[in-house]
DSSP file (Angstrom, degrees, kcal/mol; ACC not computed):
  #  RESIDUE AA STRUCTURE BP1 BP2  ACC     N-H-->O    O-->H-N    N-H-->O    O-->H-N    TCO  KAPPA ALPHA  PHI   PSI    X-CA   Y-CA   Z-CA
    1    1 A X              0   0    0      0, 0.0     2,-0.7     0, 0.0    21,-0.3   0.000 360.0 360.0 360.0 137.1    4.1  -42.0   32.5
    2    2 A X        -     0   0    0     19,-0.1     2,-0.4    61,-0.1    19,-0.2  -0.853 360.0-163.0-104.5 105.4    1.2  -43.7   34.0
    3    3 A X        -     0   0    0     17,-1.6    17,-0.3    -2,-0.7     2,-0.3  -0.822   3.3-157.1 -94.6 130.7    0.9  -47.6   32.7
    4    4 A X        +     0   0    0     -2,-0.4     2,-0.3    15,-0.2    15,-0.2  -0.782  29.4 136.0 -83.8 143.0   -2.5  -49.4   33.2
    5    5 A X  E     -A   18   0A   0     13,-1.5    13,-2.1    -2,-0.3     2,-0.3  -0.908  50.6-102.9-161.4-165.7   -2.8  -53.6   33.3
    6    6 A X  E     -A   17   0A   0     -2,-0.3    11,-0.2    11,-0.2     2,-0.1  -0.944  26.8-154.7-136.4 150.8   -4.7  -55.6   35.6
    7    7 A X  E     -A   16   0A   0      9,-0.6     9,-2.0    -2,-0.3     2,-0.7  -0.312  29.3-103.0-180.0 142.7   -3.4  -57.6   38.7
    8    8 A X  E     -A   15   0A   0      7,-0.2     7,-0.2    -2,-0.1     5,-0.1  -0.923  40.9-136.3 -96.9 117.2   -5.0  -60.7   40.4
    9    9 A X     >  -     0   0    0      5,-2.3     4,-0.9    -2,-0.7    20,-0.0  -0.214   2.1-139.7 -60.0 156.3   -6.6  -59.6   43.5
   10   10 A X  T  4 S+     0   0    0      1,-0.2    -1,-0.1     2,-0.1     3,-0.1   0.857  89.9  66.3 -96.1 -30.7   -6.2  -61.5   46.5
   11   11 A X  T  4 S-     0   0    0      1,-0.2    -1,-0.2     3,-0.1    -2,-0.0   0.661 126.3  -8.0 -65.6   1.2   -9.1  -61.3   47.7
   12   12 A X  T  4 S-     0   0    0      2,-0.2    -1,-0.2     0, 0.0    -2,-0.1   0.273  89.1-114.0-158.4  21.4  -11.1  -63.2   45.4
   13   13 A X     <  +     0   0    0     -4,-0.9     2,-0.3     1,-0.2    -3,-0.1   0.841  68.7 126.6  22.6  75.5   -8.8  -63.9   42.7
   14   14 A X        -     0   0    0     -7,-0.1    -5,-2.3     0, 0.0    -2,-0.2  -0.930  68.5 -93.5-119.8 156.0  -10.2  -62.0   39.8
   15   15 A X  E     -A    8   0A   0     -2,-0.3     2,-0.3    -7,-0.2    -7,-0.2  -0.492  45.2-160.8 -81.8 172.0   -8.2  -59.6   37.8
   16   16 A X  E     -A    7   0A   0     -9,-2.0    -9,-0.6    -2,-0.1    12,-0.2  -0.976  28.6 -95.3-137.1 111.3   -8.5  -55.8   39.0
   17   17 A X  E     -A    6   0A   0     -2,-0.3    11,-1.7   -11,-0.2     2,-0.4   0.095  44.0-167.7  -5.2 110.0   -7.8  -52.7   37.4
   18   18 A X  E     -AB   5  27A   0    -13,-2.1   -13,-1.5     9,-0.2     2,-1.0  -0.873  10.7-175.5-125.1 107.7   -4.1  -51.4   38.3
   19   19 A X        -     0   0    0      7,-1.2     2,-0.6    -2,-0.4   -15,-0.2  -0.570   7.9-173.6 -95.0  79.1   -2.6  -48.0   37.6
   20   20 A X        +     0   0    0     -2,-1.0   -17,-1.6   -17,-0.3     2,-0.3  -0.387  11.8 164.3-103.4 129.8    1.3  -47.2   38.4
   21   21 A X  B >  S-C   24   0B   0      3,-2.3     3,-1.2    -2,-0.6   -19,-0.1  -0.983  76.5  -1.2-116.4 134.4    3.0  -44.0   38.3
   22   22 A X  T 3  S-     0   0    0     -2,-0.3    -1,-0.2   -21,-0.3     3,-0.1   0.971 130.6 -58.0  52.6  62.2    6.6  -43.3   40.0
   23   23 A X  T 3  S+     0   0    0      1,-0.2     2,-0.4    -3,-0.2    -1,-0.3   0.766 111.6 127.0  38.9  37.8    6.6  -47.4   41.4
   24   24 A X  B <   -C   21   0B   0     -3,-1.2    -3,-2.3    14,-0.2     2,-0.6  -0.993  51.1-153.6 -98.8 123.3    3.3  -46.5   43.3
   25   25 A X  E     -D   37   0C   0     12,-4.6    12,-2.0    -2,-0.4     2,-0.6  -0.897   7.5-158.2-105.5 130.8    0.7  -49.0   42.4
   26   26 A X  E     -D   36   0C   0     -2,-0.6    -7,-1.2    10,-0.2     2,-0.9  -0.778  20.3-174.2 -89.0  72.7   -3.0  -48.1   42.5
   27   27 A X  B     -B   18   0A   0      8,-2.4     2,-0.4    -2,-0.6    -9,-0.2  -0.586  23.4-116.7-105.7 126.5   -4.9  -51.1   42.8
   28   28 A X        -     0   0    0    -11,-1.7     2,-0.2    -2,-0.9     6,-0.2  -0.283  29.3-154.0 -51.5 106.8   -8.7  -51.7   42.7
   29   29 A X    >   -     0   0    0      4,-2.4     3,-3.0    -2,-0.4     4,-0.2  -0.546  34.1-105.1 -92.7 161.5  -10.6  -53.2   45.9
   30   30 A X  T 3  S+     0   0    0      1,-0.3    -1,-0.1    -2,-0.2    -2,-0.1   0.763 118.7  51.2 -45.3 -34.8  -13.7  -55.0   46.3
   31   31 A X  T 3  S-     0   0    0      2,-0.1    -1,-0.3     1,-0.0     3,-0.1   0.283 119.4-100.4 -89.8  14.3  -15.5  -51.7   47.6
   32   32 A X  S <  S+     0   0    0     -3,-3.0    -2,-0.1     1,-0.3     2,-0.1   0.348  87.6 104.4  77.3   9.3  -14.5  -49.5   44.8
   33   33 A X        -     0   0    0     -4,-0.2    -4,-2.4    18,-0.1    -1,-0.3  -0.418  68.3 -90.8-103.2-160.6  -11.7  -47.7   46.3
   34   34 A X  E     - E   0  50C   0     16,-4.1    16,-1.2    -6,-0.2     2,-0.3  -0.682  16.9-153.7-101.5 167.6   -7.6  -47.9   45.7
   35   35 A X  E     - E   0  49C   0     14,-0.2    -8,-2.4    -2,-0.2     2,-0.4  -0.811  22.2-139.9 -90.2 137.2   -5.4  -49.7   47.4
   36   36 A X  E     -DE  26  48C   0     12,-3.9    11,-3.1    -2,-0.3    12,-0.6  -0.925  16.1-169.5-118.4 159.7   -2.0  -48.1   47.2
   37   37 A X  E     -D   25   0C   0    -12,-2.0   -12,-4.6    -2,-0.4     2,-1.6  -0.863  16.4-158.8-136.6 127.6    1.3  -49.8   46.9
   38   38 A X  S    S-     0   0    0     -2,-0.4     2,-0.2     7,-0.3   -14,-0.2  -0.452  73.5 -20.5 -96.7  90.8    4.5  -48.8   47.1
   39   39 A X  S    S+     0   0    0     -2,-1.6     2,-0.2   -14,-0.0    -1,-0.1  -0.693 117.1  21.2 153.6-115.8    6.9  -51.1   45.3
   40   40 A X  S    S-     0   0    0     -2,-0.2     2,-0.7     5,-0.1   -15,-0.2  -0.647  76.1-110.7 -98.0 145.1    5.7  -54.3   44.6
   41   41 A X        +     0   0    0     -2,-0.2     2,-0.4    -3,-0.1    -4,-0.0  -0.892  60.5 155.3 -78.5 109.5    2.4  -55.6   44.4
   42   42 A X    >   -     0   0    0     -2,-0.7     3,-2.2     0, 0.0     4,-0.1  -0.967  48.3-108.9-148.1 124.2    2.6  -58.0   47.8
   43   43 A X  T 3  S+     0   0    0     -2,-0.4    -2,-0.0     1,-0.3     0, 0.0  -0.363 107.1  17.5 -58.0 127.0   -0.2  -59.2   49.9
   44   44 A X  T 3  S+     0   0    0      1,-0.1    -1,-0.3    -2,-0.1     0, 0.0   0.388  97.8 100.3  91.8 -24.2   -0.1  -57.4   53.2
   45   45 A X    <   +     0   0    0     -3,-2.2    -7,-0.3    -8,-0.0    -2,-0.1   0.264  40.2 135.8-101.1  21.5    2.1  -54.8   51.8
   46   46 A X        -     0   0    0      1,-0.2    -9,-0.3    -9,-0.1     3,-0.1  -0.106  36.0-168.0 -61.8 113.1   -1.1  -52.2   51.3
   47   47 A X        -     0   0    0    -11,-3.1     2,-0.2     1,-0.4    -1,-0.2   0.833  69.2 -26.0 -74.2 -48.4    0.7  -48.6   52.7
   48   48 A X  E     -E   36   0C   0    -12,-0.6   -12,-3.9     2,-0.0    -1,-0.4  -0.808  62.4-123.7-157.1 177.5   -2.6  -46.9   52.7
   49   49 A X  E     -E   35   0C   0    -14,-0.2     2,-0.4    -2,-0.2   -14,-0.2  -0.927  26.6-162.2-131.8 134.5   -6.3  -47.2   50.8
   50   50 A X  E     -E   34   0C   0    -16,-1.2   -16,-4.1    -2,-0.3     2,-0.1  -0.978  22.3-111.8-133.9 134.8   -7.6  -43.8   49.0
   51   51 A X    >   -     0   0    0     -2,-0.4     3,-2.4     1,-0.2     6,-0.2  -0.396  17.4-113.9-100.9 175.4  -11.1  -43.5   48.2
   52   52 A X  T 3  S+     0   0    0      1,-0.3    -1,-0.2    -2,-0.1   -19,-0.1   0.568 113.2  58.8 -66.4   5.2  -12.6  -43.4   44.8
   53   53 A X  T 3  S+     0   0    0      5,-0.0    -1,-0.3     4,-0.0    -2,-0.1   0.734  82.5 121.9 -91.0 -17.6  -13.7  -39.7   45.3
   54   54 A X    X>  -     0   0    0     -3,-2.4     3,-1.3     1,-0.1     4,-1.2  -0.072  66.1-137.8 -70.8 137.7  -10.2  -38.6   45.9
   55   55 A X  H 3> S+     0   0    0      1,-0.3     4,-2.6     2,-0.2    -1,-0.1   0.771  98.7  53.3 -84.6 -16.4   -8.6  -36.1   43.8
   56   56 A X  H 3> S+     0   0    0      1,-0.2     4,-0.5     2,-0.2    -1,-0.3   0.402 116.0  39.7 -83.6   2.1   -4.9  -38.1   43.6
   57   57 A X  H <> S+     0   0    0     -3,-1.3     4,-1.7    -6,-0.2    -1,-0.2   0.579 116.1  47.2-112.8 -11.2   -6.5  -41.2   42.4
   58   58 A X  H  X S+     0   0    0     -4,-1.2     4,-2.2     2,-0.2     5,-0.3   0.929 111.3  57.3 -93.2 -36.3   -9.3  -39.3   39.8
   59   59 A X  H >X S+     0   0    0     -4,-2.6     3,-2.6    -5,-0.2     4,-2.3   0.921 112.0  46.1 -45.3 -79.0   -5.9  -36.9   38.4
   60   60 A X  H 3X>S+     0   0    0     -4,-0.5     4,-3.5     1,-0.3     5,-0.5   0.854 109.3  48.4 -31.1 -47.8   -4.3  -40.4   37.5
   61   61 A X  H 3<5S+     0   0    0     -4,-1.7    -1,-0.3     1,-0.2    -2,-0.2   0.829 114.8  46.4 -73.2 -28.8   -6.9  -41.7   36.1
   62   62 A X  H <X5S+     0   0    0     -3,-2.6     4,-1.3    -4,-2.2    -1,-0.2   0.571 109.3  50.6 -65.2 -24.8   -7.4  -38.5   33.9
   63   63 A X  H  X5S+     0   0    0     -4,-2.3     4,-0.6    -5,-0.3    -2,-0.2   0.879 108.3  52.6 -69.3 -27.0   -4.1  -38.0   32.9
   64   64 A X  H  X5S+     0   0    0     -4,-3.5     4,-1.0    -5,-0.2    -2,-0.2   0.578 111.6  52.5 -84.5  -0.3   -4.0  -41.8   31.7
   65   65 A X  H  4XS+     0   0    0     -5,-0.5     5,-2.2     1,-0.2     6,-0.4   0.963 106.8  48.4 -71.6 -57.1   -7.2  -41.0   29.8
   66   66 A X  H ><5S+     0   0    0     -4,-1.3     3,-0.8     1,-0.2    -2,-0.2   0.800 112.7  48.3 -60.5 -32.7   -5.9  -37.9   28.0
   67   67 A X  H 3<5S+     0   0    0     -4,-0.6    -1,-0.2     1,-0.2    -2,-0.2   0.788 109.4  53.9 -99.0 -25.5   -2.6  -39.6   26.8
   68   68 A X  T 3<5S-     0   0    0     -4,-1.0     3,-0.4    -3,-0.2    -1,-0.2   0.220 121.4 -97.6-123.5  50.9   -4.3  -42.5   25.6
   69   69 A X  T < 5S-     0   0    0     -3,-0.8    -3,-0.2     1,-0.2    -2,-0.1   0.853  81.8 -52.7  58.1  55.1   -6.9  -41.0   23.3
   70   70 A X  S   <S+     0   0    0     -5,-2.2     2,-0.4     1,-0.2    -4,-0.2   0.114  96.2 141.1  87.5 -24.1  -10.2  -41.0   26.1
   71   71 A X              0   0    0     -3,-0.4    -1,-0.2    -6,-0.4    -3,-0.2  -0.460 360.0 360.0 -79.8 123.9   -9.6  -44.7   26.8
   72   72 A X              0   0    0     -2,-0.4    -1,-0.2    -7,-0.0    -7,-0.1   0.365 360.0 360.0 -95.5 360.0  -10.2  -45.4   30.7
């Protein structure tokens, strides 16, 4: 199951979109792509950045659409 909330970024403290599936969290950065994390959300603990064209972050984001009647 894929849970949405939102997260305080660190860069600028504001909240941010967040999408985890399987303990990977999917977090929105200031330049409109993800940040991924595996685990915990932890400053510095970033594994990798995936950009917003990308087909693993736009599947999540459609599957959590579909289950929760269109709402992104």
């Amino acid at each position: 199951m894929i849970k949405k909330t939102h997260v305080k970024s660190f860069y600028n403290g504001i909240f941010v979109t967040c999408y985890e599936h399987k303990n990977v969290k999917y977090v929105a950065n200031q330049h409109g792509d993800w940040d991924v994390y595996e685990g915990e959300y932890v400053r510095g603990e970033r594994t990798r950045i995936i950009p917003k064209e990308s087909d693993e972050i736009k599947n999540i984001i459609n599957e959590y659409t579909k289950h929760h009647g269109g709402k992104r």
